[in-house]
N, C-alpha and C positions, 0 to 999 in steps of 0.2 A: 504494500500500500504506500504508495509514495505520495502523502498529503503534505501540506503545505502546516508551518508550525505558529500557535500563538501564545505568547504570554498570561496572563491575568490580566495581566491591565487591559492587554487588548481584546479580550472575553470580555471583560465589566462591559465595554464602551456598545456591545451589542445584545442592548439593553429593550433593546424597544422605543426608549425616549432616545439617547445620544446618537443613535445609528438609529436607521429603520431591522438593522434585521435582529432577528432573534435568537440569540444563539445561549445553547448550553453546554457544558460539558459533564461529561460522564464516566468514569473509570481514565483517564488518560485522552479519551477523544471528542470531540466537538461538532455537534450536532444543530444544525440549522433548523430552526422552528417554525419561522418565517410563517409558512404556508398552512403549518397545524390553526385550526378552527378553536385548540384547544389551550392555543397561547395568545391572548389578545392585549397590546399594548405592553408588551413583557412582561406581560403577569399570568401565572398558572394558580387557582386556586393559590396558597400562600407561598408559591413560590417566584423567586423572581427571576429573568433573563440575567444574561450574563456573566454567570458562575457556574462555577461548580457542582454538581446535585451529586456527587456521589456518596456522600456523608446521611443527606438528605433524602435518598430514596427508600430505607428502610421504614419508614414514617408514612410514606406513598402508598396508597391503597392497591397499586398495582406491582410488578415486579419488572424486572428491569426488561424482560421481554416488548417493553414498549417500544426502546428504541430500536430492535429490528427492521421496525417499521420508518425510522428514518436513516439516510446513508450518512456516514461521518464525512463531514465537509474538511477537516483539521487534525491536528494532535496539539494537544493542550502542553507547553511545556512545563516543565517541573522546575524552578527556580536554582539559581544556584546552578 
């Protein structure tokens, strides 16, 4: 998989408000939301665009089998 890599900082910025698109990430990769009916304005139920949900998914009433259903646009890098 040869994706294209992004920061934290530049994950926050694809927020819904500072950028239009929608972006999360997930275990190490980054997932464009954009298009989901089920992310509007960068907000998901209490979750927000632009970070990281893999802390956060245990909490999720669904399993991680969701994002199947979206292709990894990125790889999230690891600081340091």
């Amino acid at each position: 998989m040869n994706l294209p890599t992004y920061t934290k900082q530049q994950l926050a910025l694809r927020n819904g408000q500072d950028k239009p698109q929608i972006w999360v990430a997930y275990k190490g990769l980054i997932y464009d939301m954009t298009d989901s009916r089920l992310w509007r304005n960068g907000k998901h139920y209490e979750h927000w665009a632009g970070q990281d949900l893999t802390d956060e998914l245990p909490d999720a009433p669904h399993t991680e089998t969701v994002f199947e259903k979206f292709t990894p646009i990125a790889i999230l890098v690891k600081p340091g």
